[in-house]
C-alpha positions as CSV (number, residue, x, y, z in Angstrom):
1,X,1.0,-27.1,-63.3
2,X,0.0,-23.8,-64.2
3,X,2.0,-20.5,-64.4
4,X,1.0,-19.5,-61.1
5,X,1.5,-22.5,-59.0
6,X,4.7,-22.2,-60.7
7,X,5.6,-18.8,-59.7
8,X,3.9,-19.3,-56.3
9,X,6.8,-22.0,-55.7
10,X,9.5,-20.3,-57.2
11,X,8.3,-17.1,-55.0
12,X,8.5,-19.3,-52.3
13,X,12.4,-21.3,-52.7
14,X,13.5,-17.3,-53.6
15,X,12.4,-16.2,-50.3
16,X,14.3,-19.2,-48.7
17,X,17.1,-18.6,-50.4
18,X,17.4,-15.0,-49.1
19,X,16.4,-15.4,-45.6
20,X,19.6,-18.2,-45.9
21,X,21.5,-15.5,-47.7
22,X,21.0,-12.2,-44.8
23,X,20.7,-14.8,-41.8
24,X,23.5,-17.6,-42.3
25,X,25.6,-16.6,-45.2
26,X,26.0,-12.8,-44.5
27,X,27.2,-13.7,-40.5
28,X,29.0,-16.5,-41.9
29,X,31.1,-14.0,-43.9
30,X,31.2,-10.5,-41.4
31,X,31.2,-12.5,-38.0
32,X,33.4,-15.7,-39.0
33,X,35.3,-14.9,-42.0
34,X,34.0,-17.3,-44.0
35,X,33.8,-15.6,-47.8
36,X,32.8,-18.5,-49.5
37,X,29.2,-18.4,-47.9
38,X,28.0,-15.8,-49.2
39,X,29.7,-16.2,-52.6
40,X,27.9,-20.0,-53.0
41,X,24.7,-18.4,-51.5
42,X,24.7,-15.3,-53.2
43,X,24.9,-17.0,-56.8
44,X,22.3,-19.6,-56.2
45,X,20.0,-17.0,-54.5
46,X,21.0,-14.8,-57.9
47,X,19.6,-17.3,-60.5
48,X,16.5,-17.9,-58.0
49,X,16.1,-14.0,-59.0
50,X,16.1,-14.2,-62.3
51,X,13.7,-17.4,-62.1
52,X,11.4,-15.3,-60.3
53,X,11.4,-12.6,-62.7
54,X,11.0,-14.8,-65.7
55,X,8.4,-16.7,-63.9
56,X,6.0,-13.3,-62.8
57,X,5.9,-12.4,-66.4
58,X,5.0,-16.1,-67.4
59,X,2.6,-15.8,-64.6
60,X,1.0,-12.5,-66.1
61,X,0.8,-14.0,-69.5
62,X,-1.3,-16.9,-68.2
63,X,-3.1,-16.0,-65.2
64,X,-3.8,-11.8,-66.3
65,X,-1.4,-10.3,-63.5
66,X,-2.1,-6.9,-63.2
67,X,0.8,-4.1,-63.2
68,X,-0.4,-3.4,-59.3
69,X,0.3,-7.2,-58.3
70,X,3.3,-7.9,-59.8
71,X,4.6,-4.3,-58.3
72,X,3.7,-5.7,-55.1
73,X,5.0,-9.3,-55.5
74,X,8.3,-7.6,-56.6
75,X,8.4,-5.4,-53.5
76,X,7.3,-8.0,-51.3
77,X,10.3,-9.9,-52.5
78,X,12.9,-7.3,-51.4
79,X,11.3,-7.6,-47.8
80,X,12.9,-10.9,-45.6
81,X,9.6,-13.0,-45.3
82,X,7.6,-10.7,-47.6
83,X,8.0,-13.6,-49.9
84,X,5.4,-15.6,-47.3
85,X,2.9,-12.8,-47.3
86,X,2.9,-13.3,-51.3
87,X,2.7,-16.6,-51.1
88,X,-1.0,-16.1,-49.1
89,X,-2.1,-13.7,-51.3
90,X,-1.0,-16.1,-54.7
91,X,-3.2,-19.3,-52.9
92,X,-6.2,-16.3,-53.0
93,X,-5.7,-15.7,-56.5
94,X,-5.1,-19.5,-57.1
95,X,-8.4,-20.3,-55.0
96,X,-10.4,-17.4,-56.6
């Protein structure tokens, strides 16, 4: 699998994890006072960060990444379901 399929999926289970982590854990917490969701989520979603970090550079080693796309992956990624809209534009690249 290359870099980029790789990074595509990780992209993909980081944006999950944070629509999980502002739409179930963070109610779960401030509506229900249940602490512990956001704790468990919060540290999984936290390594699926770092994955996705180490994973964009792996990407740019490989597949030539420029400065401008990984700004705007990394942006994206800060954006509930921007993650989606770089997963379409990583199947371009991947299809190009």
């Amino acid at each position: 699998m290359s870099e980029l399929k790789k990074f595509k999926l990780i992209n993909k289970i980081e944006g999950i994890s944070f629509l999980i982590l502002l739409f179930i854990a963070m109610p779960l917490k401030y509506s229900f006072g249940y602490p512990i969701a956001t704790k468990v989520v919060g540290m999984a979603h936290g390594v699926l960060v770092f994955a996705f970090i180490y994973q964009i550079i792996e990407a740019k080693k490989e597949a030539g990444l420029t400065l401008k796309e990984i700004g705007i992956y990394s942006i994206l990624s800060l954006i509930p379901f921007g993650s989606f809209y770089t997963d379409t534009l990583v199947a371009k690249k991947i299809a190009n």
